[in-house]
N, C-alpha and C positions, 0 to 999 in steps of 0.2 A: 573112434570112428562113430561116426551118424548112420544110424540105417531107417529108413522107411522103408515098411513092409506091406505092402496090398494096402495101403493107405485110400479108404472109402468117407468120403463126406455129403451127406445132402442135410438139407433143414426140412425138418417133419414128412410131409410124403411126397417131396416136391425131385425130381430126378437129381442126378445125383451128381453134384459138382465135380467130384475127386470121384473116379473110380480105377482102382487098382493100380495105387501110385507106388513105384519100388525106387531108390534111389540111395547112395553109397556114397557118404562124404569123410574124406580124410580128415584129420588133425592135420593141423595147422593153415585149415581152409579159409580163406576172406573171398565168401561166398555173395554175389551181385544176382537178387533177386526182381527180375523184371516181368513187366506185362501190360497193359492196357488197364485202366479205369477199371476195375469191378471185378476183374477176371481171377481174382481170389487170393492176391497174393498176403493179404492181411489173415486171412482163415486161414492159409498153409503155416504162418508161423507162429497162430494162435495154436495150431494142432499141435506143432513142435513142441509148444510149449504150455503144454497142457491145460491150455487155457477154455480150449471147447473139445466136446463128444467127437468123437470118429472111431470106424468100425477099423482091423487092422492093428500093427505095434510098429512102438518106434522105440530105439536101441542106442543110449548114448555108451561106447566103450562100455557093450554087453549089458548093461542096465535098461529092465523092459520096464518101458513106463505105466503101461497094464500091469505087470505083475508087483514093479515094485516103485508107484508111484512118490513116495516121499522121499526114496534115496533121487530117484531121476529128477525131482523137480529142484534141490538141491544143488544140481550142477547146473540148473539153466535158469537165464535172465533175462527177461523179455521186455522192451521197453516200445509201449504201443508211438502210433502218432499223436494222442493226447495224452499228455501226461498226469498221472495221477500218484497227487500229491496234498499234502495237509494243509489246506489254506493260512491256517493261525499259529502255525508252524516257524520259524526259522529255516533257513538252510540246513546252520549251525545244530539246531535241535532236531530238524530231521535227521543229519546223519547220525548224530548222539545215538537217536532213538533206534534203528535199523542196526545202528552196532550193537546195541543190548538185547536186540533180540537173534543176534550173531553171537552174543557172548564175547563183542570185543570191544576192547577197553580205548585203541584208540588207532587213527588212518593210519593205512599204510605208508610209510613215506614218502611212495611213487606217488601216492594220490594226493597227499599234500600237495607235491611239488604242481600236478596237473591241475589242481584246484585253481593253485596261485594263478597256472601261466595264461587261464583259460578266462581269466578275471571273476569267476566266482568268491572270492575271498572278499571281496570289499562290501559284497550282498550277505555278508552271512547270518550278518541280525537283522536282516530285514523281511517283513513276512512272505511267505512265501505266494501270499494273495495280489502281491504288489509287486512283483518280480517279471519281468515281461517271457513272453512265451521262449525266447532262446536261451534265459538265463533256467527257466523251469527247465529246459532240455536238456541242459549242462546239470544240473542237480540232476537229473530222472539217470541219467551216465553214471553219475559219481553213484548213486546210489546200486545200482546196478550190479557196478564193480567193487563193493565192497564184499559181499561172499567168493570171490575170487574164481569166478563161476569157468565152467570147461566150457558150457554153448552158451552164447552171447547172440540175441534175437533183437532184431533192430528195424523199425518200420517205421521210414521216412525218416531218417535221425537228421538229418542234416540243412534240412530246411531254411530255420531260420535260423542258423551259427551264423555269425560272424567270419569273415574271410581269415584272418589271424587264426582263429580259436579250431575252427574247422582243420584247418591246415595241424594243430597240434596237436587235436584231437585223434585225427588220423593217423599220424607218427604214431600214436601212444599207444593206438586199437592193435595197428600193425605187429611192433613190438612184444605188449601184450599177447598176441596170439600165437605167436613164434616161441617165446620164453617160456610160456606157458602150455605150449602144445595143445590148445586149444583152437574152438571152432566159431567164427564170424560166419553170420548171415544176415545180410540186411536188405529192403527191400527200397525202393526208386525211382524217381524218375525223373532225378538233374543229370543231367548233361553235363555240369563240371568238370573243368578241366582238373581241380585237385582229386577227382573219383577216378582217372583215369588209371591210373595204376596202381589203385589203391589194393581191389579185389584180384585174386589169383583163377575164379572160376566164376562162370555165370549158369543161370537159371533162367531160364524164359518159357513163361504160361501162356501157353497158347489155347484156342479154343478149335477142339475137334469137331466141324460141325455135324458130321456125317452123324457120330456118337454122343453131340452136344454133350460132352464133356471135357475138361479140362487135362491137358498133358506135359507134359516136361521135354522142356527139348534144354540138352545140358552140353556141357562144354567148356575147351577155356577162356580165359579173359583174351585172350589175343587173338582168336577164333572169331 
């Protein structure tokens, strides 16, 4: 389980985007994070994923990422809208590389297979400066799922895939998060009709204007 606890965000003294966010997400959630332009949904999954300061805890299956930031960060993968990646790199040598600092010797088989079917395989000695932005976002994945993470943090993933790839991709996230009792959150704003039944719950940020601040209006996918 995901918990957010009084969850507080503002930037220096300026009022406070997030105040007093509490929120309770199962395993095996494929969680649809929605909102308007600007309205914060990239800082809530930075928070998630310990990527910026916020006052408040957050709780993966009992793991405080305050108290015990290296195990928590450990189980979560976060893959922003721009990907950030080794320009003089390979594919092939980026994941080499990410596995030895995993201490593993070589892919999963699933992830071979998902490599293949996603057409990253036929880029894999090519650098990774010259790869176009959908092929970068299919690697920024692969690389992702290699720690075989419990929360999986996703901000705009799906942009510029390919209709094929997207489609496979999806299968794979699904599955993946069912087998593995894990937690998908990703954040949006296609319309696709392959998104439709992807996620099982949604998220929508709203703005309180009374309190100008940000709030959670939650729910499920069919809702």
């Amino acid at each position: 389980m995901l918990e957010l606890i009084n969850i507080k965000k503002r930037y220096g003294e300026s009022a406070y985007i997030f105040d007093g966010i509490n929120l309770k997400i199962d395993n095996m959630s494929i969680v649809e994070l929605l909102g308007e332009n600007g309205i914060g949904k990239s800082t809530l999954l930075n928070i998630i994923g310990g990527m910026t300061t916020f006052d408040g805890d957050i709780k993966l299956n009992n793991i405080s990422l305050k108290d015990d930031f290296q195990k928590y960060i450990k189980e979560v993968s976060l893959i922003g809208n721009t990907p950030f990646l080794y320009d003089y790199l390979t594919p092939a040598e980026t994941i080499d590389m990410i596995l030895s600092f995993l201490n593993g010797e070589r892919l999963d088989s699933s992830l071979e297979g998902l490599i293949e079917k996603i057409g990253l395989y036929k880029y894999k000695n090519t650098l990774t400066r010259e790869l176009s932005l959908g092929t970068k976002q299919k690697l920024s994945l692969i690389l992702a799922l290699l720690s075989s993470p419990n929360l999986i943090l996703l901000d705009e993933p799906f942009v510029n895939f390919d209709i094929r790839s997207r489609k496979v991709i999806l299968d794979y996230l699904k599955n993946y998060v069912m087998q593995n009792k894990a937690i998908l959150i990703y954040a949006t704003h296609s319309t696709d009709a392959d998104l439709t039944d992807f996620s099982n719950q949604k998220i929508i940020l709203k703005r309180n204007e009374q309190l100008n601040t940000v709030v959670l209006e939650c729910g499920s996918r069919e809702a």
